[in-house]
N, C-alpha and C positions, 0 to 999 in steps of 0.2 A: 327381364334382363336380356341384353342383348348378345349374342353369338358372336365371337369376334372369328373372323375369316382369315387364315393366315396370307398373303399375298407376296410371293419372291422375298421371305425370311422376316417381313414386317407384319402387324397385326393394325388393319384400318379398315374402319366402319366404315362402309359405302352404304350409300341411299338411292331406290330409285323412287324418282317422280316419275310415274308414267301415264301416258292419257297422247290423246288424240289431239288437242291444241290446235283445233280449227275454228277459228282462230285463238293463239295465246291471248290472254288479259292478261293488267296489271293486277289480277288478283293471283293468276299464277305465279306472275313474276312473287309477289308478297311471300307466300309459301316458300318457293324456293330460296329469297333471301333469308327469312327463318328459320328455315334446315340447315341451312352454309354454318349454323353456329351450333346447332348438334352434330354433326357427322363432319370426316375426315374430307367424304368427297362425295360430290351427288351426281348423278349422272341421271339426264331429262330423258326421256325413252318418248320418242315419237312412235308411236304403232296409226296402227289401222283397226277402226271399230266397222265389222261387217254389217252392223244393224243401224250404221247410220251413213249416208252419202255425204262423202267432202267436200267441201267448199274447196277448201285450197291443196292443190295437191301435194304429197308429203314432202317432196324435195322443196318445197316454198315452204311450207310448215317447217321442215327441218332451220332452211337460212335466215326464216324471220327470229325464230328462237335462239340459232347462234348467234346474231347480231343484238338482240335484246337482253339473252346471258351475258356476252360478253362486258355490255354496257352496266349492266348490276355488279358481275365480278370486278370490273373496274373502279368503281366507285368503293369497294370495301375491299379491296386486295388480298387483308390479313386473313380474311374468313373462307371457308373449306371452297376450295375449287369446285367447277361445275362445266361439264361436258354435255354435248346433246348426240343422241344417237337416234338413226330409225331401226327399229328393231320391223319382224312381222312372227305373229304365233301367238300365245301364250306370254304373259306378263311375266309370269312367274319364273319362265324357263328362261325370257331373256335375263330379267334378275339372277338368275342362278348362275347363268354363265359369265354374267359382269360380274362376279364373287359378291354380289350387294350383301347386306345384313337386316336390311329393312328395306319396306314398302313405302314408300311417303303417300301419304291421300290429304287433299285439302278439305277442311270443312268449314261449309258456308252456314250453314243454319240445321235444326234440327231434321230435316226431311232428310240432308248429307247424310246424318251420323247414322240414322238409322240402313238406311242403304247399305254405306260403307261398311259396318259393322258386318252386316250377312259378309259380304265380299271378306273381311277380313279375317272371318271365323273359316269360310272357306279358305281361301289361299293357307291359312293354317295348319288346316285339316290335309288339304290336299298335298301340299309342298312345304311343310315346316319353314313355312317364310311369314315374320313378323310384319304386322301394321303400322306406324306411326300415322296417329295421326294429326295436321294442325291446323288449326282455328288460323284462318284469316284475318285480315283488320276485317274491323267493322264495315268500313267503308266499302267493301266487297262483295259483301255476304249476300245481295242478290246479283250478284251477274255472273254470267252463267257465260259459255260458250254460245249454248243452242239460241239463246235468247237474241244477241249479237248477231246471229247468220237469218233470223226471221226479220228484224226490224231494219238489215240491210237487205234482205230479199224484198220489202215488200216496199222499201226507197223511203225507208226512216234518215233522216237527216244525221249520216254516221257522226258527225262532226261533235255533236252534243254527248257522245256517247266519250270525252275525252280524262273523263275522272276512272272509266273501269278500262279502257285499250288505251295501247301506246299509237302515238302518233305515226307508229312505222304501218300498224297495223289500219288505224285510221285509212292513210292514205290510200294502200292495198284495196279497203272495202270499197273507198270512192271510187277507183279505176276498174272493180269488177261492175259497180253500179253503171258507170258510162260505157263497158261493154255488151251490149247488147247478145253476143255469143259466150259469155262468160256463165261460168256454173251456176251462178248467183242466183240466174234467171229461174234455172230449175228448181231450187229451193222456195219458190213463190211458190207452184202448186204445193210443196208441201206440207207448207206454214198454212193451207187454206185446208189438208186434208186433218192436221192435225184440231 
């Protein structure tokens, strides 16, 4: 059962979706259109993962997501609004301070759930804050972020990659790909130590 959080004399479920979104998919976006019809309001939390280097830096992570939310909230109006924020720290602490009621986590396949689960039994443990979690379409369930930043790093043809990223995102990865001082580049050796 869910805690409801009183906010200026009203009682409304907020959800965070939080995660790094370098780059966003349209498997995120999926997820968050999903939520928009459990919860009153969701709010996207851009952080920063120290165990992994950026492609895109957060303030472009942030504009690409507001511009691609906005385009989902547009299309279904009537369904719970959605906000993007960069947060930095602890998930759990930004949650707490956005008054959220739940964690949103997406799951692609069995490897997710089991993951997610530790994460969610922790965040529990540690910060009485709830897990939701939701199943992707199908058509998602292998594309990954990390996936996306190696097969652009190592000059995979982003354009085929148009069923799992939006074409705003597309576009982005070709113009890091034609940059030759773009971050992109440094994510080769990585893709070659992993």
């Amino acid at each position: 059962m869910l805690v409801t959080r009183t906010i200026e004399g009203m009682s409304e479920h907020v959800a965070i979706y939080a995660g790094s979104f370098d780059p966003i998919t349209s498997g995120h976006l999926d997820v968050i259109a999903r939520a928009r019809c459990m919860f009153d309001r969701i709010v996207v939390g851009i952080g920063h993962n120290p165990d992994k280097q950026a492609l895109f830096p957060s303030n472009e992570r942030v504009a690409m997501a507001e511009k691609l939310v906005k385009e989902l909230v547009d299309e279904n109006p009537t369904d719970a609004p959605v906000t993007v924020e960069q947060y930095s720290g602890l998930t759990v602490d930004f949650a707490r301070d956005s008054g959220c009621v739940a964690l949103i986590r997406g799951i692609r396949n069995v490897t997710d759930l089991a993951n997610e689960t530790q994460l969610a039994i922790t965040n529990r443990q540690v910060a009485d804050m709830e897990t939701v979690f939701i199943v992707t379409g199908e058509k998602f369930a292998f594309t990954s972020s990390s996936l996306i930043r190696q097969i652009a790093a190592l000059g995979g043809d982003v354009q085929r990659l148009h069923d799992t990223i939006p074409p705003l995102v597309i576009a982005r990865l070709k113009a890091l790909q034609d940059d030759p001082a773009s971050s992109l580049h440094a994510h080769v050796k990585d893709a070659h130590v992993d």
